[in-house]
C-alpha positions in Angstrom: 8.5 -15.6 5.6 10.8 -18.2 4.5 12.7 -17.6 1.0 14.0 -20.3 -1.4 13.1 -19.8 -5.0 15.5 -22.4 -6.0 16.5 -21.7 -9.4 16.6 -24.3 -11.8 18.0 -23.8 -15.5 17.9 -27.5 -16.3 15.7 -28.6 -19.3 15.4 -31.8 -17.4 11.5 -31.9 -16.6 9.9 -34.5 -14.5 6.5 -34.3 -13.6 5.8 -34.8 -9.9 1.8 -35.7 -9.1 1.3 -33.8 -5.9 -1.3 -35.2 -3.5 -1.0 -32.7 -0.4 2.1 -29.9 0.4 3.2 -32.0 3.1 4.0 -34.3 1.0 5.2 -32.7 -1.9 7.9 -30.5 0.1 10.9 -32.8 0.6 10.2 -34.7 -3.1 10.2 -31.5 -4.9 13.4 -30.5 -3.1 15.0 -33.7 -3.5 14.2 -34.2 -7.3 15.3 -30.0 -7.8 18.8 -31.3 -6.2 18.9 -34.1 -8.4 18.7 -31.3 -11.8 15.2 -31.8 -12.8 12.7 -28.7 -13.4 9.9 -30.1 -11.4 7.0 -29.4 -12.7 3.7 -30.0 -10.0 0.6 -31.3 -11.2 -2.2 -31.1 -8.3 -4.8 -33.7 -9.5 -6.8 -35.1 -6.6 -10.8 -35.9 -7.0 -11.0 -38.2 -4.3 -10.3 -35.2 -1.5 -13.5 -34.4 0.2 -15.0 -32.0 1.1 -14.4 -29.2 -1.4 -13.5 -27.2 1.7 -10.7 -29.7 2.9 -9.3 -29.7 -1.1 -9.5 -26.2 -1.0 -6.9 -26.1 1.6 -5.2 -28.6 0.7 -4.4 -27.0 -2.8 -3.7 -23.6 -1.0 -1.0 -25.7 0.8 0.2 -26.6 -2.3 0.1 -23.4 -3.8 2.3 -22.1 -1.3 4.7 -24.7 -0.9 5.5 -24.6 -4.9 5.6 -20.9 -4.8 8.5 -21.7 -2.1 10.6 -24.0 -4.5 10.2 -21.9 -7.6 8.2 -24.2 -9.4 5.4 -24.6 -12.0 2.2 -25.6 -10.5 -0.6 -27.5 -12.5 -3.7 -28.0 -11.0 -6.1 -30.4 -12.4 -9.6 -30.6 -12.5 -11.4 -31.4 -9.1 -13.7 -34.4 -10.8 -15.2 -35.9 -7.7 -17.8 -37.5 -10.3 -15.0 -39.3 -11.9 -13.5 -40.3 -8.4 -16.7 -42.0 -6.8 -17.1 -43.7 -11.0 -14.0 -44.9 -10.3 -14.6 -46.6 -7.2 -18.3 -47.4 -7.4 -18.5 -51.0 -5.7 -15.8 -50.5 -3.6 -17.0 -47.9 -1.0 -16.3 -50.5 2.0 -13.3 -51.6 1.3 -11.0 -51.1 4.0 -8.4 -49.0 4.2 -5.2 -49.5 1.6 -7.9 -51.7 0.1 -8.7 -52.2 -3.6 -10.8 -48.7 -3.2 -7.4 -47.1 -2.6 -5.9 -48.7 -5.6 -8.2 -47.3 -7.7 -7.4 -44.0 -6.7 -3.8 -44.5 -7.0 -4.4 -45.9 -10.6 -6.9 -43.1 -11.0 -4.5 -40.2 -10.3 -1.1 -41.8 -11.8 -3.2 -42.2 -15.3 -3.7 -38.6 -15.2 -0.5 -37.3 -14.4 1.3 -39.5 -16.9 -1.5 -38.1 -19.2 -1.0 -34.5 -18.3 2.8 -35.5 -18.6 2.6 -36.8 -22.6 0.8 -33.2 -23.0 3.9 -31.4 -21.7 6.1 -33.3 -23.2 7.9 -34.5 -20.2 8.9 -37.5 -20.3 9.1 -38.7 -16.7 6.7 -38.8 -13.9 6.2 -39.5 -10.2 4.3 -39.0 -7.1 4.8 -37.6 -3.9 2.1 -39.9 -2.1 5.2 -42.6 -1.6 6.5 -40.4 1.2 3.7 -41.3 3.5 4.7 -44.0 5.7 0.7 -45.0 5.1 1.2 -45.8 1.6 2.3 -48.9 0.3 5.5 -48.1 -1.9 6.2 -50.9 -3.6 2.1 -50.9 -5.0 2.4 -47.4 -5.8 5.6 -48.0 -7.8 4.1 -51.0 -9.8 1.3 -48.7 -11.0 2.8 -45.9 -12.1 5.2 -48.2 -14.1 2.5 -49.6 -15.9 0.7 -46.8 -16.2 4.2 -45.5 -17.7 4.8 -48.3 -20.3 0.9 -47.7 -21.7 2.1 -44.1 -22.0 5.8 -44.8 -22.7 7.1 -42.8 -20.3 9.4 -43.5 -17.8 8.4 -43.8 -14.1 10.6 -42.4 -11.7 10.6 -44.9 -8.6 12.3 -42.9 -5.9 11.5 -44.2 -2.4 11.5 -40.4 -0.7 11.2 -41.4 2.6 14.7 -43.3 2.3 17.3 -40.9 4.3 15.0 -39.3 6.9 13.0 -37.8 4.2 9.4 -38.1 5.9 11.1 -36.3 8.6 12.8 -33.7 6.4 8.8 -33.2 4.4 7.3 -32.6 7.9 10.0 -30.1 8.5 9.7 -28.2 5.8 5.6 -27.9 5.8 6.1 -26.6 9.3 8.7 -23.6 8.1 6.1 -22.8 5.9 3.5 -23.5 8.0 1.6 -25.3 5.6 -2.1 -26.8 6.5 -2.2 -30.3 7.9 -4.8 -32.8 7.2 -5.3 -35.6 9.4 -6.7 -38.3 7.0 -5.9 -39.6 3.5 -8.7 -37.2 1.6 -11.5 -39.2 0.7 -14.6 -39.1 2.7 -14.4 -43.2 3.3 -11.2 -42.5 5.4 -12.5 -39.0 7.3 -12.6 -39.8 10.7 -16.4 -40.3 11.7 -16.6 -37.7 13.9 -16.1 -34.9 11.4 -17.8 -37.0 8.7 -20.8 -35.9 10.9 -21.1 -32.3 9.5 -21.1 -33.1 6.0 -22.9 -36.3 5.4 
């Protein structure tokens, strides 16, 4: 097995909202370089099915023990997820459904951030060449002035760093989804054996 266990004795926290280990490999690495104690919160509802977040948080769970660093994972609320986009279920893809989400996950990290006491936050879904950066970045500033917190805007996949994430989760070999999470973007053929 690969061994890191970075060790960090900065008091420097940030709190990085974790949507999937792929993701979250390079960011966590990145901000650790940059002197923060990362601290990952895994808060993701919207993944479906249980089975498929059940992996995906395994994933995680690896990948963080990796790094060295605190993981927090949040409740899996599906009820709250489909609340939150009730009206919305055919919205295309990187629609207003998906902005709901975003808003939906950020809130909570910047509120399980204000519980810590850490007074910065961020997300690891802005590595995905699939997600819309500069959206992503407006929310989670607003969501950081209701909060005031501060919302750290680093574009991850500047400097290769998709690349660098996707090398990483294979070191580890770290499970790979092939859609965003929610059942409106599972591909239809293995929507089939659930719905």
């Amino acid at each position: 097995m690969v061994e890191n266990l970075k060790t960090n004795s900065s008091t420097k926290k940030i709190l990085l909202h974790a949507c999937c280990g792929i993701c979250s490999g390079y960011p966590i690495s990145y901000l650790q370089d940059m002197g923060y104690l990362v601290v990952v919160y895994f808060y993701n509802p919207n993944i479906f099915p249980q089975e498929e977040y059940n992996m995906r948080l395994e994933a995680e769970k690896k990948l963080c023990n990796y790094f060295g660093c605190e993981l927090i994972i949040g409740d899996y609320e599906t009820d709250v997820y489909y609340s939150c986009v009730s009206g919305l279920e055919n919205e295309p893809e990187k629609g207003k459904r998906c902005d709901k989400c975003f808003e939906l996950r950020l809130e909570k990290a910047a509120q399980k951030a204000l519980e810590l006491d850490i007074k910065e936050f961020t997300t690891s879904m802005v590595i995905s060449p699939h997600k819309n950066y500069d959206k992503l970045t407006k929310i989670g500033q607003r969501i950081a002035l209701k909060y005031n917190l501060s919302y750290v805007s680093t574009n991850f996949r500047k400097n290769d760093g998709f690349l660098k994430t996707n090398q990483i989760s294979k070191s580890l070999n770290l499970y790979r989804q092939n859609y965003c999470g929610c059942k409106f973007a599972m591909p239809e053929k293995q929507k089939i054996s659930y719905i």
